[in-house]
N, C-alpha and C positions, 0 to 999 in steps of 0.2 A: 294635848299630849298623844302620841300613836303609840298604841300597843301593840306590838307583832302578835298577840293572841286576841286584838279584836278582830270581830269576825268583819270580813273585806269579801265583794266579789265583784270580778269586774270582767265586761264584755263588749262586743266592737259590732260597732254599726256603718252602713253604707250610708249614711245622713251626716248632716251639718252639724256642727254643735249646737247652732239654733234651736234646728228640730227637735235635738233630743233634751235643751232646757225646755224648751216647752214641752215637749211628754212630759218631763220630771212634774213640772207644777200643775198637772193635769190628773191629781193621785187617785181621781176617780175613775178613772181612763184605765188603768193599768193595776192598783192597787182592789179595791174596794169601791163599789156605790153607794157605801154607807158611811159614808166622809162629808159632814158638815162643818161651813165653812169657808173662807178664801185659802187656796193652797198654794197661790201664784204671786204673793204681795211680803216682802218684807215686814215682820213684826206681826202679823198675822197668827191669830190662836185658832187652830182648828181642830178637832173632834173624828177621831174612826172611831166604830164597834163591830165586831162582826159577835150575834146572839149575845148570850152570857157568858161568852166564852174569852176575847178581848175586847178589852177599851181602854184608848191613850187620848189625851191632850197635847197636841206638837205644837210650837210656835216656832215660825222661821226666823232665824236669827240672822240669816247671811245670804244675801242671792248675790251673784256675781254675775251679769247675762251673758249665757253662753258658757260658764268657767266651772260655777259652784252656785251650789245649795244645800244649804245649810237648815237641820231644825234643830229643836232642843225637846224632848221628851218632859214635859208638863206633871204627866201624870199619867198612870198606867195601871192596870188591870188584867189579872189572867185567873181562869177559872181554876186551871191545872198547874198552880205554881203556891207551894206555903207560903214562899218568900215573897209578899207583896210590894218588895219594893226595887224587883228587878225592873230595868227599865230608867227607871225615875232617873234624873238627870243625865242620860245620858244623849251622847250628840250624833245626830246620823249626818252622814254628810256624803253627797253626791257630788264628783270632779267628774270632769269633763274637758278632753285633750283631744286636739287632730294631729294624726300621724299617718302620713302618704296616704291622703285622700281619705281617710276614714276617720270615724269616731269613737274615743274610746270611753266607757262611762265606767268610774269607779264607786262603786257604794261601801262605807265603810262605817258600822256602827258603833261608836267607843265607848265602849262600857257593856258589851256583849261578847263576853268569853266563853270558852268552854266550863268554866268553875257557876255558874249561871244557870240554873237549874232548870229555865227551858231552853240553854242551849241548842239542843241537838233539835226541838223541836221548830224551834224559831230562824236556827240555818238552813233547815230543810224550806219552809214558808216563803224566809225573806231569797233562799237562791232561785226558786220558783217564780215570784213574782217579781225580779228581776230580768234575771236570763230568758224566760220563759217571755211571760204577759209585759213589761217593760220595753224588753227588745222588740216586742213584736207592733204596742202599741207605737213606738219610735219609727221605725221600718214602715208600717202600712197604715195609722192612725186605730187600726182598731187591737185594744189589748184584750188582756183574759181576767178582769178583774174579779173578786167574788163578788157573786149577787146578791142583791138584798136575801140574806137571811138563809143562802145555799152555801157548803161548803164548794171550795173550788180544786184545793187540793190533800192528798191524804194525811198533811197535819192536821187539816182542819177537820177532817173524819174522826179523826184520831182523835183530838181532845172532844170533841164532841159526843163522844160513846165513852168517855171515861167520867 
């Protein structure tokens, strides 16, 4: 089901759709290096953390090559959140379209609204490591993932001094 208040961002690349399904299932590359795991195989349970701050369980539910990627949120953790059970089933999903020569990548997390109490925190993160580290891992193979155990950007300061 699409909610016009899940949170969606999407950005265009000079690459194939190839390239950028495999960025997508390369989530160490662009996302995090603290992702254990296969992130590139249908049905696949794999593990992020970054400190004590998050930790999810994703399992891919849908890859399409070239089209879609699909996970389902397993399991989830936030340091800075009462409500421990944002996240929990929800489904993130990445499409992927060519239009006159270029690529277009949508990410869309459903079950991530604004009423979602790390909303604001977590659109700021996921536009970041999208737009930012994503596109760029796509575009030239190297992205801006966080480092073991370094924040990368100022959500990540941010909950980490709260």
């Amino acid at each position: 089901m699409n909610n016009a208040s899940d949170f969606s961002v999407s950005f265009t690349v000079g690459k194939s759709p190839a390239e950028a399904f495999r960025a997508i299932n390369q989530v160490s590359g662009w996302w995090s290096e603290e992702v254990e795991g296969e992130t590139d195989r249908e049905g696949a349970v794999w593990h992020y953390h970054f400190q004590d701050v998050h930790r999810c369980t994703m399992e891919i539910t849908e890859m399409v090559p070239d089209k879609k990627v699909v996970w389902r949120v397993l399991d989830n953790y936030f340091k800075f959140t009462e409500d421990q059970s944002e996240w929990i089933g929800d489904t993130i999903v990445f499409e992927i379209a060519q239009s006159d020569g270029k690529t277009e990548v949508t990410f869309t997390q459903h079950g991530l609204t604004p009423a979602n109490e790390c909303y604001e925190i977590c659109e700021g993160a996921w536009t970041n490591y999208l737009t930012d580290s994503l596109r760029l891992f796509i575009e030239t193979g190297k992205g801006r993932p966080n480092a073991t155990g370094k924040p990368r950007t100022e959500y990540e300061e941010q909950v980490m001094k709260d």
